[in-house]
C-alpha positions in Angstrom: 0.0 0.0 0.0 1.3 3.3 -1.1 1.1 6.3 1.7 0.9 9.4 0.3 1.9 11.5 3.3 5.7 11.5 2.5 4.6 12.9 -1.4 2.0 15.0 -0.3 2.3 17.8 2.5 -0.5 18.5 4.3 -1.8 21.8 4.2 -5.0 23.8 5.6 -7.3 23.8 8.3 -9.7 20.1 8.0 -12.5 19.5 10.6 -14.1 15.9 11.5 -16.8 15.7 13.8 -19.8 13.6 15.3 -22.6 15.0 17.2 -23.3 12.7 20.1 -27.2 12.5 19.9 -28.0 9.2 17.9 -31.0 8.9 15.9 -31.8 12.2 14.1 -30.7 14.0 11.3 -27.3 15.3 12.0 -25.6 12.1 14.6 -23.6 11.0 11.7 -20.6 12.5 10.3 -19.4 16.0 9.5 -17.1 17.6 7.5 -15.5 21.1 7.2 -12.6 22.8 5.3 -10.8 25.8 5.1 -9.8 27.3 1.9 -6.8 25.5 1.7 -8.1 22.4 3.2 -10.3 21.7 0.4 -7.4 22.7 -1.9 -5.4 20.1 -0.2 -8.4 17.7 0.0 -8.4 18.0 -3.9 -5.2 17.4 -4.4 -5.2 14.5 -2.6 -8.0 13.0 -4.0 -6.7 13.4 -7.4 -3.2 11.6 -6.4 -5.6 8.8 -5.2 -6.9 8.7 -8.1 -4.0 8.3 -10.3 -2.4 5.7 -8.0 -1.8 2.3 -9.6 -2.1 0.5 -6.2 -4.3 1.1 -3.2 -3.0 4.5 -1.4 -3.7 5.7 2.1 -3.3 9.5 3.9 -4.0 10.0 7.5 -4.9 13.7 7.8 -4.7 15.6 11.5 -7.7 17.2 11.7 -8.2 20.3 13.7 -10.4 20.6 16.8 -13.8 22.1 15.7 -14.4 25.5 16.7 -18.0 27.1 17.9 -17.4 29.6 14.4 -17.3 25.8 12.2 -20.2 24.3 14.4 -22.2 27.3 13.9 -22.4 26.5 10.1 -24.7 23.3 10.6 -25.8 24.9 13.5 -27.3 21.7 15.7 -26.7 23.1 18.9 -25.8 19.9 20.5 -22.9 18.4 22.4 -19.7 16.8 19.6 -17.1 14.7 19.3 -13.7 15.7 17.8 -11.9 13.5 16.1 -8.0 13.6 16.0 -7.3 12.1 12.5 -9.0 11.3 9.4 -7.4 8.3 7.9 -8.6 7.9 3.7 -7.8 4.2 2.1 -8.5 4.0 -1.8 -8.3 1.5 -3.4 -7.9 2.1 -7.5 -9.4 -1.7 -9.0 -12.7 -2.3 -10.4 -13.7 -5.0 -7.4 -13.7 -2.1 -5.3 -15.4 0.3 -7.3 -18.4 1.1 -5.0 -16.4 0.7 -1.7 -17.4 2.8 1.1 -17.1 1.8 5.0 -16.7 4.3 7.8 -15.0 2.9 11.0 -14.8 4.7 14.0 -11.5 4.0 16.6 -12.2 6.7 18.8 -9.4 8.7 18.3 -9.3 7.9 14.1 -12.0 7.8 11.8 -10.9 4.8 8.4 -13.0 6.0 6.1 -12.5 3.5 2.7 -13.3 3.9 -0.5 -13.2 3.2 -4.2 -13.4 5.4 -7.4 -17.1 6.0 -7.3 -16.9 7.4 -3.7 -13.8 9.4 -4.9 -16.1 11.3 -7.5 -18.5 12.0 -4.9 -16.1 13.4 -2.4 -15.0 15.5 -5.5 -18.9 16.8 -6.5 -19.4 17.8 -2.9 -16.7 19.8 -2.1 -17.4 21.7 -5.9 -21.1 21.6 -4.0 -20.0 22.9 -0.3 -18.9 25.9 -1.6 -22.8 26.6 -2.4 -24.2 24.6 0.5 -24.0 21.6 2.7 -24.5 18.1 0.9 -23.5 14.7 1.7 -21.8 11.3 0.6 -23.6 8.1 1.4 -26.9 8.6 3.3 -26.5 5.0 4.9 -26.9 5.4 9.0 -23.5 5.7 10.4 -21.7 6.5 7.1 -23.0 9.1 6.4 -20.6 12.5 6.4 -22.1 15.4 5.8 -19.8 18.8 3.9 -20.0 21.7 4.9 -19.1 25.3 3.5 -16.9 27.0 5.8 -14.6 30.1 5.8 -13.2 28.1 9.6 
């Protein structure tokens, strides 16, 4: 597996939360980027996707602020996350991969090409308003728009 930290430097302000209240609208994933975060983020996402061999990038995320939660504006009690750990993987078998783990610390988020174009179209998307990749109960992660 290749890591792309060493060829890539990280760069930006990225945001990975959870809001502790299960079972509505908002309890799953959340996503926020700076400027150069989603700069970065793109980048990244288009080294991925000219790797020949599955690729991985653990990203530090920053703690969330109250400016970044005001954005989604849920007004309830969060859980920062201290890295953001991306696995592609480039072969058709794994096209429509997507599983989100959660270590406590480290979110593994997994995915394959189609997934890759979708974390593409919503950070184009973000910039307008707050959409989401995969709408399936736990991984689900919400983008949002953020000057943070």
């Amino acid at each position: 597996m290749l890591d792309l930290i060493s060829h890539l430097p990280q760069r930006g302000s990225i945001y990975f939360w959870k809001y502790k209240t299960d079972g509505w609208l908002g309890s799953e994933w959340h996503f926020a980027a700076n400027e150069q975060g989603r700069k970065f983020f793109e980048e990244l996402l288009n080294r991925m996707e000219t790797a020949e061999t599955d690729c991985t990038f653990l990203i530090k995320t920053k703690a969330v602020t109250q400016k970044i939660l005001r954005v989604p504006d849920f007004n309830s009690p969060y859980e920062n996350r201290e890295g953001l750990k991306l696995t592609f993987s480039p072969f058709e078998s794994n096209y429509y991969e997507w599983s989100v783990g959660d270590n406590e610390y480290i979110v593994d988020i997994s995915f394959g090409k189609a997934i890759l174009r979708e974390w593409r179209r919503v950070l184009t998307e973000a910039q307008a308003v707050e959409t989401c990749i995969g709408l399936e109960d736990d991984h689900t992660v919400f983008v949002w728009k953020t000057d943070g």
